[in-house]
C-alpha positions in Angstrom: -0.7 -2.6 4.8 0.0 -4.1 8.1 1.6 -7.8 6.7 0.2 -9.6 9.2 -1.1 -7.9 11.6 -0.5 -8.8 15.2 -2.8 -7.4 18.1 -4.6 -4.3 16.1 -1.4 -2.8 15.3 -3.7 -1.2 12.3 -5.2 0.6 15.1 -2.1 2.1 16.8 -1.6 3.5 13.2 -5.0 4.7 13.1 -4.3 6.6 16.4 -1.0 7.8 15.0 -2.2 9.3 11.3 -5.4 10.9 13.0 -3.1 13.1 14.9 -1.9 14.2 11.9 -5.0 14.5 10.7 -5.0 12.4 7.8 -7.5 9.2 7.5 -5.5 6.9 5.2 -6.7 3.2 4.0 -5.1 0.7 6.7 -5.2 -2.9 5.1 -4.7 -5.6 7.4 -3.9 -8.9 6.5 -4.0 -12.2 9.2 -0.9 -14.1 8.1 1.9 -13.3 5.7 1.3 -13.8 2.3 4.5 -16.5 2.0 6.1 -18.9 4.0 9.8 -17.9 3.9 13.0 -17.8 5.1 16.1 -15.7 4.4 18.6 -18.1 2.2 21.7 -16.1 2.0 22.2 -12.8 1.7 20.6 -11.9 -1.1 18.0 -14.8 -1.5 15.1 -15.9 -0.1 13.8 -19.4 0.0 10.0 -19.0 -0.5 8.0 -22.3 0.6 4.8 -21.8 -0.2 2.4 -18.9 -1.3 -0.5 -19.4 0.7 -4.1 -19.9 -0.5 -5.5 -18.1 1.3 -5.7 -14.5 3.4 -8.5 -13.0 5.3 -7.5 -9.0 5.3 -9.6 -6.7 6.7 -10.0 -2.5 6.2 -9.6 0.3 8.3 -12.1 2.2 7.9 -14.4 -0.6 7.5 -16.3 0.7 4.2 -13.3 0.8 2.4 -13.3 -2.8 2.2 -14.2 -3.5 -1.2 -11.0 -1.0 -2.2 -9.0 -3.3 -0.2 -9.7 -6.3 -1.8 -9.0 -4.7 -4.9 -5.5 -3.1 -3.9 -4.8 -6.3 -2.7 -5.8 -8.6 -5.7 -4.2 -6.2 -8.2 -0.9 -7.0 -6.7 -0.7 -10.2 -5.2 -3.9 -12.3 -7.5 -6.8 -13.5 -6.2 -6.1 -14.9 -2.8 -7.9 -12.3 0.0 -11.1 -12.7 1.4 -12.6 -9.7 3.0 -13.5 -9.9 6.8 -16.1 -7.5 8.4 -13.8 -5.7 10.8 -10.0 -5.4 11.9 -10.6 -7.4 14.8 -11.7 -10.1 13.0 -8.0 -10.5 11.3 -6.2 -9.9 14.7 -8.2 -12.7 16.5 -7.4 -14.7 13.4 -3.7 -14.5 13.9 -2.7 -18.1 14.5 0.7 -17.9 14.8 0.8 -17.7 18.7 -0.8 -20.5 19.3 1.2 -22.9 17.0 4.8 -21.2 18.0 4.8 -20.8 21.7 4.0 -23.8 22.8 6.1 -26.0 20.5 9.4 -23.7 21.2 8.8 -23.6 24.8 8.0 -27.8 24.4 11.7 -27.9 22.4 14.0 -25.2 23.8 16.3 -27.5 24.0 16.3 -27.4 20.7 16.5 -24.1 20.0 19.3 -23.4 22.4 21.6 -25.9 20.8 21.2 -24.4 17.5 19.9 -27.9 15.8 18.2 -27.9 12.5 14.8 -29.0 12.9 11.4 -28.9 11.7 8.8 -27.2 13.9 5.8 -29.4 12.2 8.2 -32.7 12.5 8.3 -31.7 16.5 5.1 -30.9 17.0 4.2 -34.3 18.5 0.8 -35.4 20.1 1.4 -34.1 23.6 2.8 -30.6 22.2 0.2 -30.5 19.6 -2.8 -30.9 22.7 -0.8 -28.0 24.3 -1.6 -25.9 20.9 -5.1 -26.8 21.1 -5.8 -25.8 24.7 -3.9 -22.4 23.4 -6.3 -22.1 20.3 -9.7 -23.3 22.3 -9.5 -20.5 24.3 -8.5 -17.8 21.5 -11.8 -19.3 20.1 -13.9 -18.2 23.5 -13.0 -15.3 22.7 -14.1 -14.8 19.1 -17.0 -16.2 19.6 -17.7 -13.6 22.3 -17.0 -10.7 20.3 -19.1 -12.5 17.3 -16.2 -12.5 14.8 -15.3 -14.8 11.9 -14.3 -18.7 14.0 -11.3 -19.8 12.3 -9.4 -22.7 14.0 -5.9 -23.6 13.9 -6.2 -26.8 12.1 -9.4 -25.0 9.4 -6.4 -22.4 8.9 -4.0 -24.9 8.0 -6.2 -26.6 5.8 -7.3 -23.5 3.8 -4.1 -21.7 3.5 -1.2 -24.7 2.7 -4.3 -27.4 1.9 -2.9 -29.6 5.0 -5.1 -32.8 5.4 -6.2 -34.6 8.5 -8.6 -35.1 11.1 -6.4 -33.8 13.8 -3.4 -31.6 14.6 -1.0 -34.3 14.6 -2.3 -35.1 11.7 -2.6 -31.9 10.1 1.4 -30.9 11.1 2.6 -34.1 9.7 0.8 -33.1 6.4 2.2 -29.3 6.7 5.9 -31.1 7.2 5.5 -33.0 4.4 4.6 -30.1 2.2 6.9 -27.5 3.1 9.9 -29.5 4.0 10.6 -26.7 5.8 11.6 -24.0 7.1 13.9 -24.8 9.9 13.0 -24.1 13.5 14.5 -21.0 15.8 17.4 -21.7 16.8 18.0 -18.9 19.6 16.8 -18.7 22.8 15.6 -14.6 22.1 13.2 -16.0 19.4 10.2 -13.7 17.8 8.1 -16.9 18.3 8.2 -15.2 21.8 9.6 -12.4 22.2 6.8 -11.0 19.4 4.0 -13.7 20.1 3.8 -13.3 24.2 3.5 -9.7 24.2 2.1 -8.6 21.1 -0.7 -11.4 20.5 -0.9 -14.2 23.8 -1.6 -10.7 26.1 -3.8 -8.6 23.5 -6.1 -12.5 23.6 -5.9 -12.0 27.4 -7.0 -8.5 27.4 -10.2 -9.0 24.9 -11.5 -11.6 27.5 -10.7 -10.2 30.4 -13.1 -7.4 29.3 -15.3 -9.9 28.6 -15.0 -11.7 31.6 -13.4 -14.8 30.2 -11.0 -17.1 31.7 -8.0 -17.9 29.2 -5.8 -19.8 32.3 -3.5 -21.6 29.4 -2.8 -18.7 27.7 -2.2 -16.8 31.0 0.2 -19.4 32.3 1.6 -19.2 29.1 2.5 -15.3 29.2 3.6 -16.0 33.2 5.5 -18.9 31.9 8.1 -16.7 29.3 7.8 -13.5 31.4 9.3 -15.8 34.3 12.2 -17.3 31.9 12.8 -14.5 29.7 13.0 -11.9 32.6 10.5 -9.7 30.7 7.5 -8.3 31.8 5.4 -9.2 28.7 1.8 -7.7 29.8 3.7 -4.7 30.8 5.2 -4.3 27.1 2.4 -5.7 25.2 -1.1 -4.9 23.4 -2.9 -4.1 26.2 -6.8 -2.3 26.1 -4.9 0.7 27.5 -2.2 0.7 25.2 -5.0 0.1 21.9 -7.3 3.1 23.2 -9.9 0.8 24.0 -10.0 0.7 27.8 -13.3 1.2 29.3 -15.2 0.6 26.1 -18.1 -2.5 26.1 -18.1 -5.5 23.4 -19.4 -3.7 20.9 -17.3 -0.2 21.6 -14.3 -2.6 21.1 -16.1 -3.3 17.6 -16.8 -0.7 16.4 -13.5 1.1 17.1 -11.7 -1.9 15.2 -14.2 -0.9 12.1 -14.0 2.9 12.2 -10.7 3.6 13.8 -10.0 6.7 15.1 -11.1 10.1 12.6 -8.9 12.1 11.4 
């Protein structure tokens, strides 16, 4: 299980257990199953168990096993998505944590304690839209399941509102928590740039798409982190899906590579 999965990683896997030449089932889920946060050193602090989790299967036909590894474990909570690409497009998370720690670095930097939803103000949350409209391009290109950022807020923590500002106001008020980053060298980029922001940029670019937000947003934290995040990220080259059309792309994500 790849708990959540972040730019086909399933697939690297795939890639890695076919030279082996064994073909095991690669579960794939689009968001962790909790929202958490270490406590101490041997306690969690769990804030919510989400709702729900779209997971997909690699191989695709092993779907319906999937769902029932999953549900077995963890209750009934999973719905099933046709493909592996389909979950990875679906991963929110870089859209709602780059922006709003590059919009508070300040923040982060001095080590405060705050909210990431209390901070997430009208300006910063129009920056997370831009960000999550052109993630959508790109789904809708490749013809998999259109999730937004504020539907997925609604159906995993049951946020309300008609807007984003809305919708993270209702998210604050539910969690009451977890605390923002508090680093400069932050997963929220140092994970999300690389890893998800260029694997979005690579998908359209073989599409032909223009994602210039999310570009200047990879340009952006390559500049001030003094990384070259395409360079170390989910690139088509890197996935083994260079050179492949719309629907190679698609069918790789459901078949994976045989053993």
């Amino acid at each position: 299980m790849v708990h959540p999965v972040t730019g086909l990683s399933s697939l690297l896997l795939s890639r890695m257990t076919a030279k082996r030449n064994v073909a095991p089932l690669i579960i794939d889920a689009s968001t962790s199953l909790f929202t958490a946060r270490k406590a101490g050193p041997a306690t969690v602090r769990i804030l919510k168990i989400k709702d729900v989790i779209d997971i997909a299967a690699i191989p695709a036909r092993r779907g319906a096993e999937a769902m029932m590894r999953m549900s077995a474990i963890y209750g009934d909570r999973f719905r099933l998505e046709p493909n592996a690409l389909a979950v990875s497009l679906n991963n929110h998370n870089p859209v709602y944590h780059v922006p709003p720690l590059l919009c508070n670095l300040s923040r982060a930097e001095r080590q405060e304690s705050w909210m990431i939803w209390e901070c997430i103000t009208p300006g910063v949350a129009k920056l997370v839209k831009l960000a999550d409209d052109e993630r959508l391009l790109v789904v809708r290109h490749y013809g998999t399941t259109e999730i937004s950022v504020a539907d997925y807020f609604r159906q995993a923590h049951g946020a309300e509102g008609d807007d984003l500002p809305a919708i993270f106001a209702s998210v604050a008020k539910k969690l009451k928590g977890p605390i923002g980053p508090q680093a400069f060298d932050h997963r929220f980029i140092t994970e999300d740039v690389p890893y998800a922001l260029v694997f979005f940029d690579a998908l359209a670019q073989a599409a032909g798409i223009e994602m210039p937000i999310t570009r200047n947003l990879i340009e952006l934290t390559s500049a001030l982190y003094e990384r070259d995040f395409v360079a170390e990220g989910h690139t088509l080259e890197r996935l083994g899906l260079s050179g492949l059309s719309s629907s190679g792309i698609i069918d790789k994500t459901m078949n994976g590579f045989a053993a």
